[in-house]
C-alpha positions as CSV (number, residue, x, y, z in Angstrom):
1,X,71.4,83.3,104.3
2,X,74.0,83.3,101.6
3,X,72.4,87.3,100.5
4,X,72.4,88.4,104.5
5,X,76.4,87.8,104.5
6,X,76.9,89.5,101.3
7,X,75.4,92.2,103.0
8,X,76.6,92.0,106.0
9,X,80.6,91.3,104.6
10,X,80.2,94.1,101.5
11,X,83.0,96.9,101.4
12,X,83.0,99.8,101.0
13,X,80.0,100.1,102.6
14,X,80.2,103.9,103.3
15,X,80.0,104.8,100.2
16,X,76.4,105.8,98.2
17,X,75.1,104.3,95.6
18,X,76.0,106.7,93.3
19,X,79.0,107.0,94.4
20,X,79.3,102.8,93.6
21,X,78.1,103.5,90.3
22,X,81.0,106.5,89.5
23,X,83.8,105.5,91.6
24,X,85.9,108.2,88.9
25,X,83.9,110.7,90.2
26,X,85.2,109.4,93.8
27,X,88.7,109.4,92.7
28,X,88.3,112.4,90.9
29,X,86.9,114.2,94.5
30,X,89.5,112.4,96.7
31,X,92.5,114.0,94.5
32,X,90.5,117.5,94.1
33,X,90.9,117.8,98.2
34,X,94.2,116.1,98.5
35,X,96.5,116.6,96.1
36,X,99.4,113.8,95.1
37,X,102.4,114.7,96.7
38,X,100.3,115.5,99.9
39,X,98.7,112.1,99.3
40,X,102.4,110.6,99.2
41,X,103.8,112.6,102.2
42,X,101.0,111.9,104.1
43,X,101.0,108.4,103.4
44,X,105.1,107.9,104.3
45,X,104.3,110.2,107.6
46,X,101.8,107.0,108.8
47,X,104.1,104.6,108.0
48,X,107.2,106.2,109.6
49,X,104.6,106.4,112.6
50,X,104.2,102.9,112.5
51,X,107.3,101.8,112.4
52,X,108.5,104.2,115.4
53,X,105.5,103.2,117.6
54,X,105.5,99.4,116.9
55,X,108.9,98.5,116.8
56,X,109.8,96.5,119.7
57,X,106.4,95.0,119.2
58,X,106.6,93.0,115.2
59,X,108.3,90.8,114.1
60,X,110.2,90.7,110.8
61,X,107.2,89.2,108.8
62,X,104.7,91.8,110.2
63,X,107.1,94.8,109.3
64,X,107.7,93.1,105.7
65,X,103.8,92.7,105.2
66,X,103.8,96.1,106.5
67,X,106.5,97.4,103.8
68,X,105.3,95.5,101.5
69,X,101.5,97.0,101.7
70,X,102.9,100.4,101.8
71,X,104.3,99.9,98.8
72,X,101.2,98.6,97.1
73,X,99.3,101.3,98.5
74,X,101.7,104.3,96.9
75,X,101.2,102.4,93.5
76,X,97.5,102.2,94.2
77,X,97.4,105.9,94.1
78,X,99.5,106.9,91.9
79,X,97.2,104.3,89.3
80,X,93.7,106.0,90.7
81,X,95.6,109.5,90.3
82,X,96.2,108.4,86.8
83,X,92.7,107.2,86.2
84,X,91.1,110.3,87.6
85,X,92.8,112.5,85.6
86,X,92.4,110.3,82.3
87,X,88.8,110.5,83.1
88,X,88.3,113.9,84.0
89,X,90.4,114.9,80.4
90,X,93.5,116.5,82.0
């Protein structure tokens, strides 16, 4: 049972095996077809969207968590940028 919820709980599940086995190659692709600052304005255009549409609907905690996880999620790209072009020699 214990191997059937590994399965059936595993993320990322759409990507292929090879793709598990060179996630650079996956960053590398990703940032090839969106470049950074589009990644960046793209990413602050979502959030703005959020906020506007949920406003009168959160509460404080759920906009801070929200805040909060953009902010994470700008520093996770800007890190996989970093390691796809360390990888890829540039």
């Amino acid at each position: 049972m214990e191997q059937i919820l590994k399965r059936l709980n595993f993320q990322p599940a759409t990507l292929t095996i090879t793709e598990m086995e060179n996630p650079e190659q996956v960053l590398a692709t990703f940032f090839e077809n969106c470049p950074i600052h589009e990644v960046r304005e793209n990413l602050w255009e979502m959030y703005k969207g959020w906020i506007y549409n949920s406003a009168e609907y959160t509460d404080p905690d759920q906009t801070r968590a929200m805040m909060s996880f953009y902010t994470e999620l700008v520093n996770f790209v800007n890190a996989a940028f970093l390691s796809a072009e360390k990888t890829n020699g540039n």
